[in-house]
N, C-alpha and C positions, 0 to 999 in steps of 0.2 A: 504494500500500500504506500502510497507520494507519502512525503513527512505532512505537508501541507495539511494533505486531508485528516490523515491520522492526528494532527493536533486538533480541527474540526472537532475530529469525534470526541475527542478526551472532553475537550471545551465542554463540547453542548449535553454530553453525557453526566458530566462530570466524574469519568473512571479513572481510577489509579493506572492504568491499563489496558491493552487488550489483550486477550488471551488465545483468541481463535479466529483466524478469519477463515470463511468459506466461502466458494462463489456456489450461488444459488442456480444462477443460471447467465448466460452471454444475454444480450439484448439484440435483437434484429439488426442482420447486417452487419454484424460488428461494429456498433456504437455504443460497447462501453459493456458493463457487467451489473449485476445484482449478487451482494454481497451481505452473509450475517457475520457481523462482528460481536464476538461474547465480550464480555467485560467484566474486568473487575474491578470492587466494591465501588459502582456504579450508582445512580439512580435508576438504571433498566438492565436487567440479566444481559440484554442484547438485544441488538439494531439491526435492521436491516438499511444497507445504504446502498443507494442507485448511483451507481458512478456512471457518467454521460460523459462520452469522450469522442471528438470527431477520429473517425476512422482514418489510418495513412491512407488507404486506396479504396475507393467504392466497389464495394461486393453485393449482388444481390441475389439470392436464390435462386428467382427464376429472370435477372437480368435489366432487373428494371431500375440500375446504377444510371440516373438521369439528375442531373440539378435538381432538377425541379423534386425530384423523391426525395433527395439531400436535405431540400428548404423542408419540406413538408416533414420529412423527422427533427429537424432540429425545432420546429414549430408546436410540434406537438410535444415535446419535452417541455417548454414553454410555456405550452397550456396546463400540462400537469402540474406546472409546479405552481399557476395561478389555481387553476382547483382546489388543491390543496389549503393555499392561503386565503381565501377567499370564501368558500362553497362547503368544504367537508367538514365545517364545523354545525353545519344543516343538517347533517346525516346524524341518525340516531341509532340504537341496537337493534333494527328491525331490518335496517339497510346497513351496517357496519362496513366503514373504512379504514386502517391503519391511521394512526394518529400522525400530521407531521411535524417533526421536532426542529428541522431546518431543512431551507432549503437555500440554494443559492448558484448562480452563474457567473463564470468565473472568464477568462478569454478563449480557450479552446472547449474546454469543457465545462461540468456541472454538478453539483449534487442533491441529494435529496436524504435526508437520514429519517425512516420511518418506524413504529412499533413492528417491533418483529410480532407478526401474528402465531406464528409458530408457539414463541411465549408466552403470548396470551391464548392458547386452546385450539385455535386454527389451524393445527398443523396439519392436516392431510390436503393432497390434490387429486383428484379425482379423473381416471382415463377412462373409465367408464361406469356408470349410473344405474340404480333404480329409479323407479318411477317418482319415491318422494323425495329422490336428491334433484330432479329438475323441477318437483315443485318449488323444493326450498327456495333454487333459484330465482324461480320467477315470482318468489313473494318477498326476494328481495329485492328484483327489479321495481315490481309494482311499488314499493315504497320507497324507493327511490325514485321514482315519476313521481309519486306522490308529493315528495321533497319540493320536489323543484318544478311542479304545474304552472306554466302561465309567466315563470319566471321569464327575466330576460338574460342571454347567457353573455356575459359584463366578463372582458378580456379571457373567453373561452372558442371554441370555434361559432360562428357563426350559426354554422350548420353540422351540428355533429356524426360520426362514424368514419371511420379507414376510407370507406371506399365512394366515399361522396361524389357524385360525377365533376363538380365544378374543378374538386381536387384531382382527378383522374383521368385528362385529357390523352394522355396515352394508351391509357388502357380499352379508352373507349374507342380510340382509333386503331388498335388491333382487334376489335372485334369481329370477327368474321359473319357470324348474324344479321344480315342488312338489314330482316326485320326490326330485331331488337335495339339494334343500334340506331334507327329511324323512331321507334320507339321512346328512346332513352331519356330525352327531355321534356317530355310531357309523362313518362314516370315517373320523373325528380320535381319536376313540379306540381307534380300530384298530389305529393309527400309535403311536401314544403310551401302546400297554400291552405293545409289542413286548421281549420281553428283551433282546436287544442294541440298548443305544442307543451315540451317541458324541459328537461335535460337527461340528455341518452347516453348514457354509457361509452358506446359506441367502438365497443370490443368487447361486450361481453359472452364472451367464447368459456364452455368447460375449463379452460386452464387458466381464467383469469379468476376460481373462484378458490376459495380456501376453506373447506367443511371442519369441524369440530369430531372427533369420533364417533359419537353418539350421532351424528346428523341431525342434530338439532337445530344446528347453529349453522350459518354461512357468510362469510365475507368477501368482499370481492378487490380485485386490485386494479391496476395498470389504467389512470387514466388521460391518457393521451392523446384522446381524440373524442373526449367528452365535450357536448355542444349542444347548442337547440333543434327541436324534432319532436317527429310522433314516436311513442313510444313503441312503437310494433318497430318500430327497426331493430331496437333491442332484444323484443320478442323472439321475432322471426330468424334473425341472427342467431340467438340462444339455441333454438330450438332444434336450428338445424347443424350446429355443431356436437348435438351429441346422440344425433338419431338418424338411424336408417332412413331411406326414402318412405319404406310398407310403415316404417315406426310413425313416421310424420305425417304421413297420412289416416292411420289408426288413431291415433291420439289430439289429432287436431284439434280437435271440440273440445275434447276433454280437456287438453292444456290450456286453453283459450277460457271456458269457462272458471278454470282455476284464476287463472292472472287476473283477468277480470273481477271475482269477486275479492280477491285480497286486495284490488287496486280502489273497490267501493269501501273497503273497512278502513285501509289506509286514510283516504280521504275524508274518510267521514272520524279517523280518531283526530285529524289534523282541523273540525271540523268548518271543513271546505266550502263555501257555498255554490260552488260549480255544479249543471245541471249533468249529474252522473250518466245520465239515459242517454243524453242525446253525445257527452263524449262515447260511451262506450258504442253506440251508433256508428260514428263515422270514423274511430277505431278500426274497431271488428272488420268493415269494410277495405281500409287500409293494409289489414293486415297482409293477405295475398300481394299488393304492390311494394309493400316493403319486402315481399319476399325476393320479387321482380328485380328489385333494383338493385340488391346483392347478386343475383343471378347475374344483371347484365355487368358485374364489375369480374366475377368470376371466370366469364366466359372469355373475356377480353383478358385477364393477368393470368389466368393459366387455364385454358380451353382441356385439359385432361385433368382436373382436378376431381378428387372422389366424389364432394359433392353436389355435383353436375349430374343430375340423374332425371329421370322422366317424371316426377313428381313436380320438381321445379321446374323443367319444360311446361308441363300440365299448365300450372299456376301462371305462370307466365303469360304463355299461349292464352290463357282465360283473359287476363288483367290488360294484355294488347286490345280482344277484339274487344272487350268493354271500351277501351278508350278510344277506338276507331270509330264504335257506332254512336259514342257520346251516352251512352246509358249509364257512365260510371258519377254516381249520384251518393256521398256520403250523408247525404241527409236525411 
């Protein structure tokens, strides 16, 4: 670890020490690592610290090392670190965030030093799920929309998720799909003329969550690309990172009416005076175009990805001809 940082952490911990560093995991692309630092006779057993460092050479999985991906990570590090300071003291035990103890930006790189979740209970991650581990999730999504209903997203993205078309002008220009790709901006405006917006996740994938053993409990991490939106982006996103295409289509209702009703209790402990019927109306609706519009950023960054399958075709194909014939009406 830099001396720099390591004096950081002693600083803001106040540790005699550190006793253990481990890297948790590299950060995309090679921009840097996630690290738990144990400590001794600290004020916290151990931190978790986000070290943000520009890469010597741009690498990208599937090749998409462009400026413009460059700006867009170092921008979404950015906005993490305004989340944090700003918005995840809004969150409560329903929707749990790691606490931030510091964060700062420095000339080439960054940090961010957070509650190791690990130490408070959240130690497992999850690669594959029962049915109540993705409700957890999505009633912690829901209370998370609930957080942040109506708000305005104040030095966060604009328009939140990874794969936002405004953000993805490349992606969309390899898309081979001329339908979808003729499609693609009256998708995204579809999304983004919705009356109820709030603030989206907008990664919230299985491996962004941190369960408790007992499954009782869930937390979520990595906010990067948190911004304003319908919450079915979130949904839909969630959904289909940890289920089969027959799963997602089997369970559809059934999750949908889940999220739905914990996203009416949430709003109603916060109590909201928003007309719940006619959000979950034009929601529900949404939902299939949010799935759409992950579909057209997938199809374009990696056309043989797993989940590319005929379910999402299906959806898709549905949510075009609605919006050719104009019958697409959330009201």
């Amino acid at each position: 670890m830099d001396t720099s940082i390591k004096t950081i952490v002693l600083d803001i911990t106040q540790a005699e020490s550190i006793n253990k560093v481990e890297e948790i995991q590299s950060l995309w692309s090679g921009y840097g690592s996630i690290l738990r630092c144990t400590l001794n006779k600290a004020k916290y057993q151990s931190i978790v610290l986000k070290h943000i460092k520009r890469p010597k050479s741009n690498h990208h999985p599937h090749g998409w090392n462009t400026n413009l991906s460059h700006q867009r990570k170092l921008k979404s590090y950015h906005i993490e670190k305004a989340f944090y300071k700003l918005w995840s003291q809004h969150c409560d035990d329903y929707c749990y965030v790691p606490d931030c103890y510091f964060a700062k930006e420095m000339d080439a790189e960054s940090i961010i030093i957070l509650e190791d979740l690990k130490a408070s209970g959240f130690s497992e991650i999850r690669h594959s799920v029962q049915l109540s581990d993705i409700k957890l999730c999505l009633n912690w999504l829901a209370n998370f929309h609930a957080c942040f209903i109506n708000k305005t997203p104040t030095e966060l993205w604009k328009t939140g998720t990874y794969w936002h078309l405004e953000t993805r002008p490349d992606e969309l220009e390899a898309l081979n799909d001329v339908i979808l790709k003729d499609a693609a901006s009256q998708i995204d405006q579809c999304l983004n003329q919705c009356k109820f917006k709030t603030f989206v996740h907008g990664d919230a994938k299985l491996a962004n969550f941190c369960f408790t053993p007992n499954s009782k409990k869930v937390a979520a991490v990595d906010f990067q690309y948190v911004g304003g939106g319908c919450g079915m982006k979130d949904v839909a996103y969630f959904i289909g990172s940890c289920l089969s295409e027959k799963e997602c289509e089997k369970l559809e209702k059934e999750l949908l009416n889940y999220y739905f009703k914990a996203l009416e209790i949430a709003l109603t402990r916060k109590r909201s005076t928003i007309n719940f019927q006619e959000l979950e109306t034009e929601w529900r609706t949404l939902f299939p175009v949010a799935w759409a519009d992950f579909h057209r950023f997938l199809k374009g960054w990696s056309p043989e990805h797993w989940k590319l399958n005929s379910y999402s075709e299906k959806l898709t194909k549905q949510v075009i001809s609605q919006l050719k014939s104009s019958h697409f009406d959330t009201k």
